[in-house]
MARTOR-979099 format. One line per field, with one value per residue (C-alpha): chain; residue in three letters; x, y, z. Coordinates in nm, 4 decimals. Example, Ala and Ser with C-alpha at 12.3 -4.5 7.8 and 13.67 -1.06 7.14 Angstrom:
BEGIN
chaine	c(A; A)
residu	c(Ala; Ser)
u	c(1.2300; 1.3670)
v	c(-0.4500; -0.1060)
w	c(0.7800; 0.7140)
//
This chain:
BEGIN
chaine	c(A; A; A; A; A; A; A; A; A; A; A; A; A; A; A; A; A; A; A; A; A; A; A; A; A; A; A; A; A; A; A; A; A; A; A; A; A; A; A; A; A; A; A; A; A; A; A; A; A; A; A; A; A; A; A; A; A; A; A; A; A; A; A; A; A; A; A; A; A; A; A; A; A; A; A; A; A; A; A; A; A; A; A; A; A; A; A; A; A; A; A; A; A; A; A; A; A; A; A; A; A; A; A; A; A; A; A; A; A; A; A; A; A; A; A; A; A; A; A; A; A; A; A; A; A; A)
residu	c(Unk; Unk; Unk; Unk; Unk; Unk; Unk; Unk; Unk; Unk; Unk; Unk; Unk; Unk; Unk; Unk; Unk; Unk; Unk; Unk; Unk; Unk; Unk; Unk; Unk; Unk; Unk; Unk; Unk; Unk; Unk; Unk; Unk; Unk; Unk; Unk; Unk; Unk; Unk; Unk; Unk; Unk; Unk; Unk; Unk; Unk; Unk; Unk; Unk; Unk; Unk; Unk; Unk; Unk; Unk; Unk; Unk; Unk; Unk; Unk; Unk; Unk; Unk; Unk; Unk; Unk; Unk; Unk; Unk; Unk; Unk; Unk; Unk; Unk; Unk; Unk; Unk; Unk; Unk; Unk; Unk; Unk; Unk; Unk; Unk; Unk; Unk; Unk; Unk; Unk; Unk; Unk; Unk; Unk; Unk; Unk; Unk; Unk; Unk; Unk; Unk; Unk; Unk; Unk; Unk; Unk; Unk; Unk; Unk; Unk; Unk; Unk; Unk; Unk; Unk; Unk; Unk; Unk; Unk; Unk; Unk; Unk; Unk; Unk; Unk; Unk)
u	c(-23.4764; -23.4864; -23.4597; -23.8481; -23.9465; -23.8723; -24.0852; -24.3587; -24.3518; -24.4109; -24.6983; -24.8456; -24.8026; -24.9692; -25.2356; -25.3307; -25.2658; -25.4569; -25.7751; -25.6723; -25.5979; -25.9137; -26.1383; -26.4543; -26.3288; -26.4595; -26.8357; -26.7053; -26.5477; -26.8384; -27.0944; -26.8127; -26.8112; -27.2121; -27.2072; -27.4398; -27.2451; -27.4616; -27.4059; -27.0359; -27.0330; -27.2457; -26.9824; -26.7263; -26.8544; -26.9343; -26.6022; -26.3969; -26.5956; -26.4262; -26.0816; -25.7938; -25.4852; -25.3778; -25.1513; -25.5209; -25.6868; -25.4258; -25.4266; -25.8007; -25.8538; -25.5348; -25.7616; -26.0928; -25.9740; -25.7684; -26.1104; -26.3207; -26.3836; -26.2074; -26.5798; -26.6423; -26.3021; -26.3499; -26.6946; -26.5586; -26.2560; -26.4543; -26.6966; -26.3974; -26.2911; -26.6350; -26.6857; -26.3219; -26.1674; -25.8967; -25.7686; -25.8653; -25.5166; -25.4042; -25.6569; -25.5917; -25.2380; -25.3001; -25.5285; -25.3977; -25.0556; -25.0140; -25.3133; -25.3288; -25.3192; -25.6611; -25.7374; -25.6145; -25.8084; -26.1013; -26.0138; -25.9201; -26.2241; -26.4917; -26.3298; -26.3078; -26.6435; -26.7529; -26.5911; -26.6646; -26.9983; -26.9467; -26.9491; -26.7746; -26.4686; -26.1592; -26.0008; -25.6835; -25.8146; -25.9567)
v	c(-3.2531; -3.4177; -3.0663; -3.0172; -3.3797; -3.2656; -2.9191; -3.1542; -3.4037; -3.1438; -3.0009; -3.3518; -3.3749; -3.0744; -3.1565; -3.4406; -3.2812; -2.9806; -3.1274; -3.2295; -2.8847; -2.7315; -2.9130; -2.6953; -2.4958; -2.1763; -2.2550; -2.3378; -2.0203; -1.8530; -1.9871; -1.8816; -1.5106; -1.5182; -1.6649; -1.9745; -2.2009; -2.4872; -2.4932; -2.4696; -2.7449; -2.9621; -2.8317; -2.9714; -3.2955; -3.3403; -3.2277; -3.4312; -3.7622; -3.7743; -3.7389; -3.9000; -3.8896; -3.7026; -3.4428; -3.3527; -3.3330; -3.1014; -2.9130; -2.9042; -2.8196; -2.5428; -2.3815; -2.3873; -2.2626; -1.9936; -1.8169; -1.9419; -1.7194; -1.8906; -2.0621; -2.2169; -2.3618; -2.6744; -2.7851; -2.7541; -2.9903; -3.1800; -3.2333; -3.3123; -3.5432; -3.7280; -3.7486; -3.9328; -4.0598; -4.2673; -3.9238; -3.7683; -3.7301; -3.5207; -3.3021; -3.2625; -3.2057; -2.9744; -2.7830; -2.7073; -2.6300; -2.2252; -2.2448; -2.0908; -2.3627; -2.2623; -2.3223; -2.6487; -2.7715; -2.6822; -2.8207; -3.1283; -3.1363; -3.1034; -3.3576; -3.6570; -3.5413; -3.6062; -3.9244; -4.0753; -4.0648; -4.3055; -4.6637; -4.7296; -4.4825; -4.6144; -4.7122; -4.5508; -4.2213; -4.1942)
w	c(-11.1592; -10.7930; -10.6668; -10.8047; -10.7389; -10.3476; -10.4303; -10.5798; -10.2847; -10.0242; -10.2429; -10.2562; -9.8930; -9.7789; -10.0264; -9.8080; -9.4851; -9.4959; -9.4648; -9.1171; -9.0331; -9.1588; -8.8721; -8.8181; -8.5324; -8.6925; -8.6079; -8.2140; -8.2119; -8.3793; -8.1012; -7.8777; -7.9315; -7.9319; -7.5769; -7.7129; -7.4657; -7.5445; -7.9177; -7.8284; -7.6376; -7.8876; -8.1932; -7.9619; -7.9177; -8.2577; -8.3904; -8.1383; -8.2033; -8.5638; -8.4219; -8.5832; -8.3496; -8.0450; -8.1817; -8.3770; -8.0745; -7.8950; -8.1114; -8.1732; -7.8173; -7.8080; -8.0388; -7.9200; -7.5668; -7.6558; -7.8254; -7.4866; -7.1891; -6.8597; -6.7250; -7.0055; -7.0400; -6.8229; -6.9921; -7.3494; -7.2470; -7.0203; -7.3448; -7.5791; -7.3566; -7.2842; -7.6829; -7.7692; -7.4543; -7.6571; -7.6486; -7.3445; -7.1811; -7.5095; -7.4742; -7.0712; -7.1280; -7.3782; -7.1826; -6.8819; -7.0417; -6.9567; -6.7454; -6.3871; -6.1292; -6.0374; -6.4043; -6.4320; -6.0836; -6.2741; -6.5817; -6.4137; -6.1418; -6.4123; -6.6347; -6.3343; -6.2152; -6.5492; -6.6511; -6.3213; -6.3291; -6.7005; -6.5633; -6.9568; -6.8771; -6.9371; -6.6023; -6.7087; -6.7604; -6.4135)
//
């Protein structure tokens, strides 16, 4: 009997969970492999602003720039970042993990460059 309680916990669980996992990174990735940058970077935005935690936004962004072409790299993160900075470093760590070092200066200058221009940017962050 507790052996299916456990079987019926872990269904329960994942139950609740998967709607986490199911963000709306298809339509990023969709705009992504039509080249309409722009819309990319607004689905970005709009999916990071609802962000929950920063394990979701890792892995949010681990997603979104394994489909992107190296330019565009740096303006999607740069554009998660700007719309949740409560979890900005997640999503810079996250990023530039595996990336060239060239990568991550880019990743890093367009993100600063960004967030410094935002008199409201959490000192921190900078």
């Amino acid at each position: 009997m507790t052996h299916h309680l456990s079987k019926i916990l872990l269904i329960g669980t994942l139950a609740l969970v998967s709607p986490i996992w199911a963000r709306d990174n298809y339509s990023i990735r969709h705009a992504l492999a039509r080249q309409d940058y722009g819309s990319a970077l607004a689905l970005t935005r709009h999916e990071f602003a609802s962000v929950r935690s920063g394990g979701e936004a890792a892995n949010l962004i681990h997603v979104i720039v394994a489909s992107a072409p190296a330019e565009q790299i740096a303006p999607l993160v740069t554009a998660a970042v700007e719309a949740n900075t409560q979890y900005g470093p997640e999503v810079i760590q996250a990023a530039i993990e595996g990336a060239s070092p060239a990568e991550r200066a880019a990743i890093v200058n367009s993100v600063y460059f960004a967030l410094s221009r935002n008199p409201s940017t959490p000192t921190p962050l900078l």
